[in-house]
Residue frames as a rotation matrix with the C-alpha (Angstrom) as fourth column:
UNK 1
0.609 -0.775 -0.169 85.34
0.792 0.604 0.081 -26.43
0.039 -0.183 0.982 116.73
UNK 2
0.633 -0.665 -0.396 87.97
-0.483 -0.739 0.470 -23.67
-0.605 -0.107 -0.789 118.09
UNK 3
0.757 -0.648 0.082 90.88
0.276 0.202 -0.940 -23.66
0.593 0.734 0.332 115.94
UNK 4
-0.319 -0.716 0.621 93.12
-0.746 -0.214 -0.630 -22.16
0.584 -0.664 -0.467 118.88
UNK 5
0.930 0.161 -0.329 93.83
0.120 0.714 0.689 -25.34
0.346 -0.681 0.645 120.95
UNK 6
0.147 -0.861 0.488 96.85
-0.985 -0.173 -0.008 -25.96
0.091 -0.479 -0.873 123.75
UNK 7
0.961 -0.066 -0.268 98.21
0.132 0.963 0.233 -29.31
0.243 -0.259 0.935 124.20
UNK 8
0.695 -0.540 0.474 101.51
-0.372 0.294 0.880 -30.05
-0.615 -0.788 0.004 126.31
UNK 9
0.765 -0.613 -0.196 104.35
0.291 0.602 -0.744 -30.55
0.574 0.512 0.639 123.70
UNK 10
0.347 -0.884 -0.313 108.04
0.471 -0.125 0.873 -31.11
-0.811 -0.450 0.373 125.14
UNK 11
-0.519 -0.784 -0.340 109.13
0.345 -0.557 0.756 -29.89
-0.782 0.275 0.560 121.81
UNK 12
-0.127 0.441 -0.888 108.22
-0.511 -0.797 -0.323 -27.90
-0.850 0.413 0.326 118.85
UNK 13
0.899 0.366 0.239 106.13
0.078 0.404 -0.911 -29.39
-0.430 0.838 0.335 115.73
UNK 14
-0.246 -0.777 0.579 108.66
0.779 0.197 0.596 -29.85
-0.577 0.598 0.557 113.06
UNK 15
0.208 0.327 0.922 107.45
0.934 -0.346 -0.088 -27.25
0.290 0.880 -0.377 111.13
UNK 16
0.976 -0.167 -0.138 108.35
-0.011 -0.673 0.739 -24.84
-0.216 -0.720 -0.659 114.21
UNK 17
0.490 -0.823 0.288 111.70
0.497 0.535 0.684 -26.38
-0.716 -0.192 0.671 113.87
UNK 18
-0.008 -0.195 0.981 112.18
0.974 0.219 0.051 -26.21
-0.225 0.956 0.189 110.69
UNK 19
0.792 0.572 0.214 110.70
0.532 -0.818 0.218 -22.31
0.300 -0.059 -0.952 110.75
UNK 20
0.955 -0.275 -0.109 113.27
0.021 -0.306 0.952 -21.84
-0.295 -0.912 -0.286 113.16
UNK 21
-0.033 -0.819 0.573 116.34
0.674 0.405 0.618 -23.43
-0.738 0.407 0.539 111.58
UNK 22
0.345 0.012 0.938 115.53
0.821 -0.488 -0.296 -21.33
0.454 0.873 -0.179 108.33
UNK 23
0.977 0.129 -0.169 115.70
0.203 -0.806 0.557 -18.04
-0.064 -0.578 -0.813 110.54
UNK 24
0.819 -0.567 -0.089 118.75
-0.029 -0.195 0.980 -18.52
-0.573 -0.800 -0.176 111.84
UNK 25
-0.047 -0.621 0.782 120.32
0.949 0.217 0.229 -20.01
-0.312 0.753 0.579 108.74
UNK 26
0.186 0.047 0.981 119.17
0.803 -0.582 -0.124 -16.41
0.566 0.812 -0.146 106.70
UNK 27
0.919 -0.044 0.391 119.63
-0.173 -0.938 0.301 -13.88
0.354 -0.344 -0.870 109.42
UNK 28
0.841 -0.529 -0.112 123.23
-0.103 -0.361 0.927 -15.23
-0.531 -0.768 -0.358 109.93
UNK 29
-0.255 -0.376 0.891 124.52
0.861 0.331 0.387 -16.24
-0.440 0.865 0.240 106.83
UNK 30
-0.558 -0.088 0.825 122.82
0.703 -0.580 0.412 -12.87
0.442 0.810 0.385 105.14
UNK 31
-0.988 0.153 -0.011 122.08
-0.141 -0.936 -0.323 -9.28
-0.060 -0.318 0.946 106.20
UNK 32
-0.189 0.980 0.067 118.27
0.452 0.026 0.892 -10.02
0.872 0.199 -0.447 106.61
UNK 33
-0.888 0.341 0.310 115.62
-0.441 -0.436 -0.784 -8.60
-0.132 -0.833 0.537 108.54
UNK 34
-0.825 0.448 0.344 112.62
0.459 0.887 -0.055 -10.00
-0.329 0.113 -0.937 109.56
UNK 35
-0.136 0.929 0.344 108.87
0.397 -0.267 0.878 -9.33
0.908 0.256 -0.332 108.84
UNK 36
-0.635 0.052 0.770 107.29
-0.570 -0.704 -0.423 -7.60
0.521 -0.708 0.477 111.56
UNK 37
-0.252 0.943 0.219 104.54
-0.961 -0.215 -0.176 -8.67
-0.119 -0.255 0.960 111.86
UNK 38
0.748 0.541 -0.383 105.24
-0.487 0.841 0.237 -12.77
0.450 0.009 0.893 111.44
UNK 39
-0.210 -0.680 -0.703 108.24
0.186 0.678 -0.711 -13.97
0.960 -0.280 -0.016 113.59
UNK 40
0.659 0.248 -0.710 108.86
0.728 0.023 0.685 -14.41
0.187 -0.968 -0.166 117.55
UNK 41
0.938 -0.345 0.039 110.65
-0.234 -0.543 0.806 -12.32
-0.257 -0.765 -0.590 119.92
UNK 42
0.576 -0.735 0.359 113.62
0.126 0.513 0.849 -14.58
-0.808 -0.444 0.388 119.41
UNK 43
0.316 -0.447 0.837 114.11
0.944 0.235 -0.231 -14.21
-0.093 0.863 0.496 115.68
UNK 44
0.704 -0.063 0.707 114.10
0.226 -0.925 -0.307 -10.22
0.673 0.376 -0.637 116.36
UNK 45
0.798 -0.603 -0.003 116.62
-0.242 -0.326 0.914 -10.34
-0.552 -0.729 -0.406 118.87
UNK 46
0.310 -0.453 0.836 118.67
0.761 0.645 0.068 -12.65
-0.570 0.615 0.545 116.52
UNK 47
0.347 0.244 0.906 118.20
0.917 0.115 -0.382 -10.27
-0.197 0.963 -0.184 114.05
UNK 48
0.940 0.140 -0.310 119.03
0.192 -0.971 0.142 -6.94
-0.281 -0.193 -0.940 115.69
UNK 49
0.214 -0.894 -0.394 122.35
0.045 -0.394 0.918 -7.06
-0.976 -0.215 -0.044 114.58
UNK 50
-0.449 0.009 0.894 121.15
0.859 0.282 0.428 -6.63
-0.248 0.960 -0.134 110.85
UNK 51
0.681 0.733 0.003 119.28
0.727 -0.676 0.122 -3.64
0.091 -0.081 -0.993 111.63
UNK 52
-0.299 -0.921 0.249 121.42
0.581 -0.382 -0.719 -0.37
0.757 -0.070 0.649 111.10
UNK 53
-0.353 0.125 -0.927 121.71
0.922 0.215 -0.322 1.17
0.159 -0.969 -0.191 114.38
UNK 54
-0.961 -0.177 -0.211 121.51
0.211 -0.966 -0.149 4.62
-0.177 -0.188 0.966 113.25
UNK 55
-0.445 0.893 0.062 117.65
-0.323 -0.225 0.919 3.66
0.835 0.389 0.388 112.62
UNK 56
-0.100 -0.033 -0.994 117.29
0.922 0.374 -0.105 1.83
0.375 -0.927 -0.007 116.23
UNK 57
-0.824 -0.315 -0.471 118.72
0.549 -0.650 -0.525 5.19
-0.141 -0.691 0.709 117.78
UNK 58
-0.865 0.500 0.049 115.89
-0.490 -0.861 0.136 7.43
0.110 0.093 0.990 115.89
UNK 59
-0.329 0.502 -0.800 113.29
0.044 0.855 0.517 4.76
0.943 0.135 -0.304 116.18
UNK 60
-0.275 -0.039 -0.961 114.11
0.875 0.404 -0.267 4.98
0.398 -0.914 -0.077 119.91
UNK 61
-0.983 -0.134 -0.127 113.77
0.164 -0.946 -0.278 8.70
-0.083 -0.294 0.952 120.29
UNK 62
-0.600 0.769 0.221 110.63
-0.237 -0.434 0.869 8.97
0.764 0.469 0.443 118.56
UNK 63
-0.014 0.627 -0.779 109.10
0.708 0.556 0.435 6.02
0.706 -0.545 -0.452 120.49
UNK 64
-0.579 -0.487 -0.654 110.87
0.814 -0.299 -0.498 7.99
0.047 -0.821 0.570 123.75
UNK 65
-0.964 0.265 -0.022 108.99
-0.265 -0.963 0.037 11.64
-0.012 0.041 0.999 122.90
UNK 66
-0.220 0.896 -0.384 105.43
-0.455 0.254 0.854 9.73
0.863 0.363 0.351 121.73
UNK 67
0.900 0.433 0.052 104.87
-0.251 0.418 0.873 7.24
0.356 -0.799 0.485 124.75
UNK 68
-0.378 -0.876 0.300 107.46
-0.584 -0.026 -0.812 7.76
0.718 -0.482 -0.501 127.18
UNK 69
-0.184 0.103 0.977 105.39
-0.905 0.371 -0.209 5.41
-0.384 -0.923 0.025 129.49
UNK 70
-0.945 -0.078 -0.318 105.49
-0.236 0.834 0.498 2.27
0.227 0.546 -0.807 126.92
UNK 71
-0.285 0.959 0.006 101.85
-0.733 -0.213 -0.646 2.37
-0.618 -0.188 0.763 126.71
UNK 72
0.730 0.392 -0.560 101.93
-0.662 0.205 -0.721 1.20
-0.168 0.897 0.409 123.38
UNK 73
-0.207 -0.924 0.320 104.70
-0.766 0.357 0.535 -1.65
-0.609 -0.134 -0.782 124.04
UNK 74
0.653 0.394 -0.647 105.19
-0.747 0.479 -0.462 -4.07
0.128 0.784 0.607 121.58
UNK 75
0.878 -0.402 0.258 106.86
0.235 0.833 0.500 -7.61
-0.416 -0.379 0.826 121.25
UNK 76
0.652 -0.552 0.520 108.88
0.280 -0.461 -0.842 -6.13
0.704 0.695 -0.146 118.16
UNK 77
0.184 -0.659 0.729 110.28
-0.404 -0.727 -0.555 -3.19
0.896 -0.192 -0.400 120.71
UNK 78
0.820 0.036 0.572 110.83
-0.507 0.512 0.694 -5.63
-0.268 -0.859 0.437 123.42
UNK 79
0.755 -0.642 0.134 112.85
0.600 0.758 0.256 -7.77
-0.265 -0.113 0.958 121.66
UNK 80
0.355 -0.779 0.517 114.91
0.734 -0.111 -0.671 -4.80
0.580 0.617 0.533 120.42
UNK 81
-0.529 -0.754 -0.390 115.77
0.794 -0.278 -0.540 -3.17
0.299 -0.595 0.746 123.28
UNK 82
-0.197 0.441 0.876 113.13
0.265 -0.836 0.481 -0.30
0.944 0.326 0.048 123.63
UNK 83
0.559 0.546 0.624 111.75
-0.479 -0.402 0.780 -0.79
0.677 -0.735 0.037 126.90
UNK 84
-0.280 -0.935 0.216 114.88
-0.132 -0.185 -0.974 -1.11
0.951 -0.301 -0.072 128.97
């Protein structure tokens, strides 16, 4: 039995929901940031404005000198603006 299945919902499990709703409630109501490595695209866009920029800017350089051809693109530096 696969455990990764697809099925046609119009809308997101309640627990998606619910997932969701929390997000938004804690990254706008308080200076949070997310996990890396467990939210969507959407909560890190959400979120970039919790992130101080003066780590963004050096964040961006580095990325910019290391793989200047976004080899190594990520959803993370997608949703935060990296790969322009």
């Amino acid at each position: 039995m696969s455990l990764h299945t697809t099925s046609k919902l119009t809308q997101p499990p309640l627990s998606l929901q619910t997932d969701i709703n929390l997000a938004n409630t804690l990254i706008n109501e308080f200076p949070c940031r997310p996990h890396w490595t467990k939210n969507t695209r959407e909560v890190f866009a959400l979120a970039k404005k919790n992130i101080d920029p003066g780590h963004l800017s050096r964040f961006s350089a580095v990325r910019q000198k290391f793989d200047p051809e976004g080899i190594f693109k990520s959803p993370v530096g997608e949703a935060l603006g990296f790969y322009a």
